[in-house]
N, C-alpha and C positions, 0 to 999 in steps of 0.2 A: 504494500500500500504506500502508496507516495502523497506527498501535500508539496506545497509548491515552498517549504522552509526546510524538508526533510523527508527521512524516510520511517516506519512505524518499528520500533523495537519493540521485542520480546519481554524486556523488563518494565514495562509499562504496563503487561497481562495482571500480575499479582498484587500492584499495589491500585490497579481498575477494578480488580473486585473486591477488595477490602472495600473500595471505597462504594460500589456498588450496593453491597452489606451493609453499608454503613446508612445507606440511601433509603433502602429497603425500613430499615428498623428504624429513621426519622420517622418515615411517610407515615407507618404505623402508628407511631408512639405520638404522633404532631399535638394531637388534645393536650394531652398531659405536655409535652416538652417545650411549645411555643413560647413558656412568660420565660423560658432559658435561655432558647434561641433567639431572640428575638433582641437579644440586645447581649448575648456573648462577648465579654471582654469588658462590657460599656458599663462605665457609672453610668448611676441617674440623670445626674448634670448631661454629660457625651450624647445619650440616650435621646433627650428631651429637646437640645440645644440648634438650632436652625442651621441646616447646612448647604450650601450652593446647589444647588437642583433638588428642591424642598418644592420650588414654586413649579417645576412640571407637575408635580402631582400632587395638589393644594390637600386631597383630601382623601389620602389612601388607604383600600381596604386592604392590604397587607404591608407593613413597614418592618424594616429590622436595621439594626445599628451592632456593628460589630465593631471592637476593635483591640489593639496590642499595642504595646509599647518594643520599638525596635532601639537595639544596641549601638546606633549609628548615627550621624549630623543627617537633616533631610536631606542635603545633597549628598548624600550617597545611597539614600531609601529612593529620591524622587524618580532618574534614571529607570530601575523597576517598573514604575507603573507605569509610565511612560511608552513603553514597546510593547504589552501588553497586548493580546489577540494573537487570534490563530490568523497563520501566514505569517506570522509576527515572532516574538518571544516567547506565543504560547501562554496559560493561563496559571503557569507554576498552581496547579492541582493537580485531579486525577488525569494524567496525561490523553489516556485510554478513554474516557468518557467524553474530554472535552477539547483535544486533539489530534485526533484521530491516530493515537498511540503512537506520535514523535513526541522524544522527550521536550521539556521546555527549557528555552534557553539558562544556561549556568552561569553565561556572560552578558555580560553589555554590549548590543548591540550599536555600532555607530549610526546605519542604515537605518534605523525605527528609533530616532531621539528626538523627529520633529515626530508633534500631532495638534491638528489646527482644527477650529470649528469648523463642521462641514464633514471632517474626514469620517470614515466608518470604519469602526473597529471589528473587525470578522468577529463571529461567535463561531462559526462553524469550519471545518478543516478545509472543507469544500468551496468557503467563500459564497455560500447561496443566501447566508442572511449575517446581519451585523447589528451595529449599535451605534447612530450614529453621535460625535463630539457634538454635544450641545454649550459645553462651556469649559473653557481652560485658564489655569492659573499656574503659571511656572511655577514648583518646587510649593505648590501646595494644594490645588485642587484638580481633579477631572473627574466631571461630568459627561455620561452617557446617556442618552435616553431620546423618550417624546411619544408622541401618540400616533397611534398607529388605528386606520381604518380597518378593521378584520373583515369586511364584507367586499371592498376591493383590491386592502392591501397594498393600499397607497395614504403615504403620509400625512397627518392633520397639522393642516399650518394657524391654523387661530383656535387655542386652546381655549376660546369664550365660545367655539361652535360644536360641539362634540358629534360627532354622526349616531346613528344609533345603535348602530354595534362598535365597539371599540374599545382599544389595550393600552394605557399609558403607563408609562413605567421609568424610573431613573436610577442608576447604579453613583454615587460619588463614590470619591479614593480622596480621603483627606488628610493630608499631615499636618501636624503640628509638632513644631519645635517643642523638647525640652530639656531644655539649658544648652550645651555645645554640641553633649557626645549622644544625644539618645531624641528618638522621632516615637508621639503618638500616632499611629495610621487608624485609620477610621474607616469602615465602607458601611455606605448608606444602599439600603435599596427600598423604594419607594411604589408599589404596584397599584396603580385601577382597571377597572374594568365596567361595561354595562354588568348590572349584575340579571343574574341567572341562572339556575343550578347549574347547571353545565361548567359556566365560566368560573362560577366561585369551586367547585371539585377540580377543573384544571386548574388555576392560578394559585388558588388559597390552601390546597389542599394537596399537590402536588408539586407546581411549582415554588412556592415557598421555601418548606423542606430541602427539598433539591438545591438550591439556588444557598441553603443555609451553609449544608456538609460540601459544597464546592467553594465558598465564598472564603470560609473558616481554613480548607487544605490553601486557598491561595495566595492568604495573608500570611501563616503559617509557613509556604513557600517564600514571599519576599523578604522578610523575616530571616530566614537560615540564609538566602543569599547577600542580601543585606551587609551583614554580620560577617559576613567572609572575606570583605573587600575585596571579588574580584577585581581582575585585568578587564578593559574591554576590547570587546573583540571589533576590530575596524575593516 
């Protein structure tokens, strides 16, 4: 299997179904586990506190605020998020699920250091769907996201007209300095939708979950590289 950044390894199988297991027994467990997941890592303050792309989805029925504290000055966590996506650096999680089993970059990409509003950031290995930059902030914010028409599948430009079927949703990566040597990262994810059983069992019920155990492995990934100070690769 090839993607257009690499080719699929072998060692990507074992730690795809860990993480698949892992996926499995959120989705299950989501009643009881929500008030945990939902804000992983985050004080109350983090949790509660307004973050850059809050205002695409003024009024979300699924929110979560994750975060960690990295061992490292933001200029050397920001780099990471920054290259970010498939075709890219990859999603530093479960490679196999959300890569199409090429590992994810270990280095610093020169090629994938700009990202501009407008660009789209792949979700998929294939390139058939993304995310696009709805807001950027050097060496402290990116925002993804915006609303999407599900019944054409083409994009909502005036979030005061909402069509009647449709998915709005926003992903931040936020850092915050603290002190010299150490970065808070933060990821926000912000979901709507028309509701209806259907869409609240996809979205709230499955994507949530989902979106929690891949979110958690890929703060957890920038984190361990982070902290490594690699070299970059040019």
């Amino acid at each position: 299997m090839n993607t257009k950044n690499g080719k699929f390894h072998i060692k990507t199988v074992p730690q795809g179904i860990a993480g698949a297991a892992l996926i499995a027994a959120t989705v299950l467990l989501s009643p009881l586990l929500r008030p945990w997941y939902s804000r992983w890592g985050a004080s109350e303050a983090e949790a509660s506190q307004p973050l850059p792309g809050d205002e695409i989805v003024p009024s979300p029925k699924s929110e979560m605020t994750l975060a960690l504290t990295v061992q490292a000055p933001v200029e050397q966590v920001w780099p990471w998020f920054v290259q970010l996506g498939c075709q890219r650096a990859g999603w530093y999680s479960y490679d196999l699920l959300d890569n199409g089993g090429v590992p994810s970059a270990g280095r610093l990409l020169t090629e994938h250091q700009r990202l501009e509003v407008g660009d789209v950031v792949k979700a998929m290995p294939t390139g058939e769907f993304g995310f696009p930059v709805a807001a950027i902030q050097p060496r402290q914010w990116i925002t993804l996201g915006g609303i999407l028409d599900t019944k054409t599948g083409e994009p909502v430009k005036d979030e005061n007209l909402l069509p009647e079927a449709y998915f709005s949703g926003d992903q931040t990566f936020y850092l915050e300095p603290l002190g010299e040597g150490a970065t808070r990262a933060l990821f926000r994810l912000r979901l709507d939708w028309n509701p209806n059983a259907l869409n609240t069992l996809a979205y709230r019920i499955f994507m949530e979950p989902i979106s929690f155990v891949m979110a958690r492995k890929m703060l957890l990934g920038i984190r361990a590289r982070a902290e490594k100070l690699p070299s970059r690769d040019g």
